[in-house]
Structures are given as C-alpha cells and as structure tokens.
N, C-alpha and C positions, 0 to 999 in steps of 0.2 A: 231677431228683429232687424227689420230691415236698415240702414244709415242712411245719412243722408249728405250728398258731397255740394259744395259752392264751389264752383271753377272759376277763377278770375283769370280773363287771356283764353277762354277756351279756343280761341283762333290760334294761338302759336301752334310752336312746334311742340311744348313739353304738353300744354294744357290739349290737345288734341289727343294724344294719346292716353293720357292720363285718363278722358272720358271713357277712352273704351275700353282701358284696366277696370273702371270703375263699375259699369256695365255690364262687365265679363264677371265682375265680381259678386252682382246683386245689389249693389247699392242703388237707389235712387240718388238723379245727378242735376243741379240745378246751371244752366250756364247764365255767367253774368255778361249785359250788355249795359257796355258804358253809353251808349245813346240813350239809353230808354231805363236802364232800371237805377234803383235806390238801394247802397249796399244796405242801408240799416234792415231797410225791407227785406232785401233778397237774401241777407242772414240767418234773419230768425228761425229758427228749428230748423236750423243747419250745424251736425253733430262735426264739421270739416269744414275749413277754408282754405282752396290750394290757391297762393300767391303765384299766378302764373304770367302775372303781369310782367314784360319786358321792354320799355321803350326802345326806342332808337339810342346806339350811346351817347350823341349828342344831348339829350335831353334827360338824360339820368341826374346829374347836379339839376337840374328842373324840378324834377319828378318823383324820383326816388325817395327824398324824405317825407314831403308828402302824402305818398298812397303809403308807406310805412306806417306813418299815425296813424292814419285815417285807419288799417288794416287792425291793427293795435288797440284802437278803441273800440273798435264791433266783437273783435274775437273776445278782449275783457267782458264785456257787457252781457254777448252772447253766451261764452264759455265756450266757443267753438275750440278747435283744436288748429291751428293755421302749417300748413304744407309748401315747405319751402325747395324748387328745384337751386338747388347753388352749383356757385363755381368755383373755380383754384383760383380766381383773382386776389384774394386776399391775403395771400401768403405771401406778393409780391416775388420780383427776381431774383434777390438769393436766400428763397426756399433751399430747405434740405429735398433730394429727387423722391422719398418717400411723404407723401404727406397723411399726415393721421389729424384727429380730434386739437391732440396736443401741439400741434404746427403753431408756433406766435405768427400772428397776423399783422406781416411788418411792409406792407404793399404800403408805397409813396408815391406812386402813381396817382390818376384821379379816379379809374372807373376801379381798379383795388381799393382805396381808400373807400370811395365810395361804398361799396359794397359790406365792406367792413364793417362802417358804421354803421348800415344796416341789420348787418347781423347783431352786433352790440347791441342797437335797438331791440329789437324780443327777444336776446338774450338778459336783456335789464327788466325784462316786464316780467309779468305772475302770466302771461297767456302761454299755454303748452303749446310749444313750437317742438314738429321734426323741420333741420334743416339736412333734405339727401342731398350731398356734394357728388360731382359729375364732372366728369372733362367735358371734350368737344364730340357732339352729337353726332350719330348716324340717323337719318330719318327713312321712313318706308315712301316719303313722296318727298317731291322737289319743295324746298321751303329755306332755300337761301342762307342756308350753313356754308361752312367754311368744303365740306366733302360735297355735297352737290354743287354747290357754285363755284368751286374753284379746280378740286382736286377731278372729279371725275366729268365734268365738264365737256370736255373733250373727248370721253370715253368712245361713242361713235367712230372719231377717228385712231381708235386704240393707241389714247394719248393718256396718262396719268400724272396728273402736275401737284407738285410736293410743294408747301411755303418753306422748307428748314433743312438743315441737314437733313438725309436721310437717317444717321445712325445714332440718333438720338431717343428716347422714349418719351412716346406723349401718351396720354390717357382722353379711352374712348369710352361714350358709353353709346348704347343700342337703345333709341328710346321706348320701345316696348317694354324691353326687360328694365327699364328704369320706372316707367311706369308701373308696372308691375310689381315693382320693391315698393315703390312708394303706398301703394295699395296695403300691399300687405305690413309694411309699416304702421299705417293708420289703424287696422283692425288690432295691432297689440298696444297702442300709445297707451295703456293705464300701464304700459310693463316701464316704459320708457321713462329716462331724466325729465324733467317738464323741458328742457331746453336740449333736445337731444341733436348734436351734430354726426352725421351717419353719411362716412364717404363710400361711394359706390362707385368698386373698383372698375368693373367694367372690363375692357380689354386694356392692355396696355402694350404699344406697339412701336418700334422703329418705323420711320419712313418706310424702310427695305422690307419691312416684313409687312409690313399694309400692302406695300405695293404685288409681294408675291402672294398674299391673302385672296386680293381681288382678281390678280391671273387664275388663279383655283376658282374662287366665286362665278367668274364670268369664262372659262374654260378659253381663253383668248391670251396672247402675248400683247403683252402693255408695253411701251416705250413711256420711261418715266424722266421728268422734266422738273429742274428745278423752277420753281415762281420767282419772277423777279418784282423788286420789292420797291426800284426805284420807283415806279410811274404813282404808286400811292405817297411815297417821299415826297415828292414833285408836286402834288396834289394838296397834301397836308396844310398848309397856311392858307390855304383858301375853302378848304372841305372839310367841316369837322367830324365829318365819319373814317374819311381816310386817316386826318390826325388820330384818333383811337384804333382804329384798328393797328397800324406803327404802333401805338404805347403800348398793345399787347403782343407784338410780337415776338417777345422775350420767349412765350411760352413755345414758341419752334426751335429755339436754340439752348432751352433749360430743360434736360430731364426730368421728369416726372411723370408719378404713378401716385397712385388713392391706396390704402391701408385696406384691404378688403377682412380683415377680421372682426370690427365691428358689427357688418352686415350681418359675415357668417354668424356672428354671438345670437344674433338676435332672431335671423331669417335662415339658420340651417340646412333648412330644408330648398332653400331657394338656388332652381337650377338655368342658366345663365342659357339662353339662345347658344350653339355654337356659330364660333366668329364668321365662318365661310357663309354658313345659312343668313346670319345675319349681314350680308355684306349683296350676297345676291339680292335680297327683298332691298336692300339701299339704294342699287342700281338698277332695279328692275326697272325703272320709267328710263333709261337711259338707253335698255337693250333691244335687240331684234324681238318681236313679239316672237319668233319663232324658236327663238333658242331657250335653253332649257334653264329657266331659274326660278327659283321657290317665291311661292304667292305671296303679298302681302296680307299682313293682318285684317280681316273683315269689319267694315264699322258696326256699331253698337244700336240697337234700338235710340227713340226718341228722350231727349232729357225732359226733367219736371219742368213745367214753368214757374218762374220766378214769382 
C-alpha cells in the first residue's frame, strides 16, 4: 500500500531531494507551503513528516523552538512518524573525531546548543522520530552550501578554495544518497527505537583528498587555495550570519567522521554513490557543457496536494 510523505522546506536543499527519493520510491508526496497551507490540515493522513525546515542561522533562537512544538504537536495528534535531516553541531568542539549515537552532546556555542535542544525536544516526546545525522552537503545544483559557494566556486578558473587545513577530516554527505537512506529508513521505522539517531557516514575526506577527488571528477588540474577567514571576522559584529558562520568554523579545524555502522545495521543493503561520480554531478552546473561528466539525478513526477 502506497505511503504517504509531508515535506516541510520542500524548497531546501535536503527537502528537494528527499521528494524525489520519495517519488522514486512510490510514495505519494505532499509539499508543504508556509504561505498558504495549514499544517494541522496538511497532516492528516500523512504516514511521515520530514522536518526540512531550515531558517537562516540568525533566526534559529527565533524560530527553532517554535516550529519544534508546533511539529511535536501534529505528529502526536497525527501519529505521523517525523524525519529529521541533522547535523554534528551538537557534539560541540571537543568532540571525540569519531562520532556515534553515544557522542555527549556538550556544544556551548548557540547554533550547537540550539540544535541540541531540539533534538532533546522529540527525543523527550512519545512521537517516533528518525534523526539521519550528516556532515556538509554535496548538492546536484547550485543551492549555496559551503562546496558550491565557496570551495568550487571558482572552478571555471580551475581554482579550488579550501576553509581549513587541508589535512584534516571532515564528513560529507551526497545528498541523493542521503535522501535515499532516509527513504529507506522510513519504510522500516516499526523496526526502529521510537527515537532512533542514525549517523550517515557519507564520505569522509582531507581537504587534500576532496581536492584530488575533484581533479579525477572533473579530469582537470585544480590549483587549491586556502579561504581566508578574516573578511567574515571583520564582518561579524555587524552581520549575524557572518558571526555564525566563525562559531562554526571549528568544524574545518576538528577532525571528524559519522559512525557508519548503524546505517550498515539497519540499511545493509545500501550502496553508497561512488565519490568521483558523485562529485562530477556536484559540479556539473559549474563545467563546459562539453566535457564529459555524469548526469544529474531526473526530478520526480508531480506531488499530492495538500
């Protein structure tokens, strides 16, 4: 029998993909629009709710507890199942460089802390929450991530600009194959904890080796360029997106990587994009139409209405 999914944020970056996992999968998919619809409404006999909701970080102490209740009280009501993309904020700067399930959530920062108590939040309620953990994005179109807006940016002039050390590791995920876990998540949720946290390891990579990844991907010599950090410094006390993005820059100088045994426990079967293929579709809006790199993913038929 068919499912039926509610996408909150179907505009981001997570919640776009995630429609056309969902598509690809059979589900029928409802997108929610905050101009116009009524979540109670847009709920009901809806067997999923993916929180794909992301403000601006300025507006997360805003916002975030907020659409947290409000999400909290429809999924009780409804009995929907709610679908959390997350991040390694919460573990704060001196995480251990593996993080699992078990990681204490000891972020003193505001947009860590923040988050944190979010997750606390439906981690304290009776609503079945999966929360899939993810590093920093790779996306199949331009959507103002940290890898198309900053790192490959340049790519045209076969420039490749790093925030951190090169030789450090950070954790990527592909968001196809993210969405796609989370899919297949959803269809086993009676197997799951009511409150399952399920980190999704993803790739995980040095600067030095992203950067010789994408020389392979785009079959070009990159010249690689550290980012400099003061002009957002500089900015900070007057732009509070620049101030947050500094609070998070710890995570280009902190190694870390996701626990990928979890996933395997549950999703064995699940086989991972490889990196190069998923790095050409990343860049592909970046490249010569003429040069040779793999397609992006094809959108989805139309969603239900709400």
């Amino acid at each position: 029998m068919s499912q039926t999914a509610l996408i909150l944020g179907a505009n981001g970056r997570f919640g776009r993909n995630v429609h056309m996992a969902f598509c690809e999968a059979g589900w029928r998919v409802r997108l929610f629009d905050r101009a116009r619809d009524d979540l109670w409404e847009a709920a009901w006999g809806a067997d999923v709710i993916v929180n794909g909701w992301n403000p601006p970080y300025q507006h997360w102490s805003r916002d975030l507890p907020a659409q947290t209740a409000q999400i909290i009280e429809v999924a009780q009501a409804t009995r929907a199942t709610v679908l959390i993309p997350g991040n390694v904020y919460p573990y704060g700067y001196a995480a251990p460089s593996l993080l699992s399930p078990s990681t204490p959530h000891e972020a003193t920062n505001t947009l860590g802390w923040l988050r944190s108590q979010m997750e606390a939040e439906y981690a304290a309620s009776d609503v079945r929450t999966i929360l899939l953990r993810a590093g920093d994005f790779l996306d199949t179109e331009p959507s103002g991530n940290w890898f198309d807006k900053i790192m490959v940016s340049q790519l045209a002039r076969a420039r490749f600009t790093y925030p951190g050390p090169t030789d450090r590791a950070h954790a990527w995920a592909y968001l196809p194959d993210l969405a796609r876990a989370a899919v297949a998540l959803l269809e086993k949720r009676d197997r799951l904890p009511r409150f399952a946290d399920v980190p999704f390891a993803g790739y995980t990579l040095t600067g030095a080796e992203l950067h010789a990844a994408l020389e392979r991907a785009t079959g070009r010599r990159l010249s690689l360029r550290r980012m400099q950090w003061w002009p957002l410094r500089s900015l900070a006390p007057i732009w509070p997106m620049a101030r947050h993005l500094v609070e998070m820059s710890y995570l280009w100088k902190q190694p870390h990587r996701l626990d990928p045994a979890p996933l395997a426990e549950v999703l064995p079967e699940f086989e991972p994009t490889p990196l190069v293929e998923a790095l050409a579709s990343a860049v592909e809006h970046q490249i010569d139409p003429d040069e040779p790199v793999a397609r992006g993913r094809s959108r989805c038929g139309k969603a239900q209405p709400v």
